[in-house]
N, C-alpha and C positions, 0 to 999 in steps of 0.2 A: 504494500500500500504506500504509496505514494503520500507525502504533506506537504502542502503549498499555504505561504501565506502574502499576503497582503496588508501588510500591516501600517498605519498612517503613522509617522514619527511623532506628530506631536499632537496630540487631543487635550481637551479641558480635562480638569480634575473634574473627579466624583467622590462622591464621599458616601462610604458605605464600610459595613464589614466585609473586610481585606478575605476571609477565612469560608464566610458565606458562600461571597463571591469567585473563587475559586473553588469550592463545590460543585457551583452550576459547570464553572468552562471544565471541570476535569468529567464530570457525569454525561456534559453534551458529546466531548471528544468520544470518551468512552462507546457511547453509545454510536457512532460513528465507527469506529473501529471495529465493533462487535458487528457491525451489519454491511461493513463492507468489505466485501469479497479482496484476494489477492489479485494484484493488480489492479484497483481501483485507487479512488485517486482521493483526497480531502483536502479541502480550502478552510483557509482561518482567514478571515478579515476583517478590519477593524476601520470605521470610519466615522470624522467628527460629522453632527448633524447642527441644526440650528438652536435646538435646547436639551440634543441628548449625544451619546456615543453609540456607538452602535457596533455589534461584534457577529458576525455571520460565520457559521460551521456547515459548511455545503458537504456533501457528500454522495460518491456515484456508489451507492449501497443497492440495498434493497428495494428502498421505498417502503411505503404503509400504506395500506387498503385504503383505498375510500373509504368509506363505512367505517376505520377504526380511528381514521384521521382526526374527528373533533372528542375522540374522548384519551388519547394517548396523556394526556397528563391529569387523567383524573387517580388518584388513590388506587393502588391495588390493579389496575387495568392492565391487563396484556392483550395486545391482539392477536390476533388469527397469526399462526406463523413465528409469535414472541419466542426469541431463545430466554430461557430459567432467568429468572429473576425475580425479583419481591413486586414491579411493578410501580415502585415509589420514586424514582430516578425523578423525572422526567415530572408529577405530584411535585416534590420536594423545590425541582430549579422554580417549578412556576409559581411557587409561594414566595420565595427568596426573591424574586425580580420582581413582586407585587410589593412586598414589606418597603423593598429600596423604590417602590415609585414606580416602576419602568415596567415594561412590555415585554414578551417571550411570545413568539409567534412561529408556529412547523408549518412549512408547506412540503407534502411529499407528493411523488407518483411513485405507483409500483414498478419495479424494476430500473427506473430512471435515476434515484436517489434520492434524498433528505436535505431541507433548510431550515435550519434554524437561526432564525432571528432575534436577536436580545436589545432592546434598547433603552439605556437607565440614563437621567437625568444629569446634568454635569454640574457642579456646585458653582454657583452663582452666588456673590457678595454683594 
């Protein structure tokens, strides 16, 4: 598997827990990693917005059903297909990005791959 990034050198601060917050990016990786095949490929990238950052983890995985797409971050849920897990992953980031203010959004197709979209607030004085 392949890792690409795109990373913007300089973005506003945010202020949040440090600890939380890398929770979500090591649970989003993860779950990219677990779902995409050898030889496939994943993008990290990060870019300033006009009141938030924003961090996208693309991936040529799997994909997720239609059908299981608007419930993959509820509590306990696995879909059609889920490798073993508690089902909390994915539950867990999308509290933590609610708590810090900000947005977590999955756009997937089957077979095509996975997006994950985060965007939290930047600290403003």
């Amino acid at each position: 598997i392949s890792i690409q990034t795109e990373l913007c050198p300089e973005l506003p601060e945010i202020h949040g827990d440090k600890n939380r917050l890398k929770q979500v990016l090591i649970n989003v990786l993860d779950n990219a990693l677990k779902f995409t095949p050898d030889g496939g490929v994943i993008r990290i990238t990060s870019a300033g917005e006009i009141e938030s950052v924003k961090m996208e983890v693309i991936d040529t995985g799997h994909g997720i059903l239609a059908e299981d797409l608007p419930r993959v971050s509820e509590k306990f849920f696995q879909g059609n297909g889920a490798v073993a897990g508690s089902g909390l992953g994915l539950s867990i980031c999308s509290e933590i990005i609610k708590l810090h203010n900000g947005q977590m959004q999955i756009n997937s197709q089957l077979g095509a791959g996975t997006r994950v979209v985060v965007k939290l607030p930047f600290y403003m004085q």
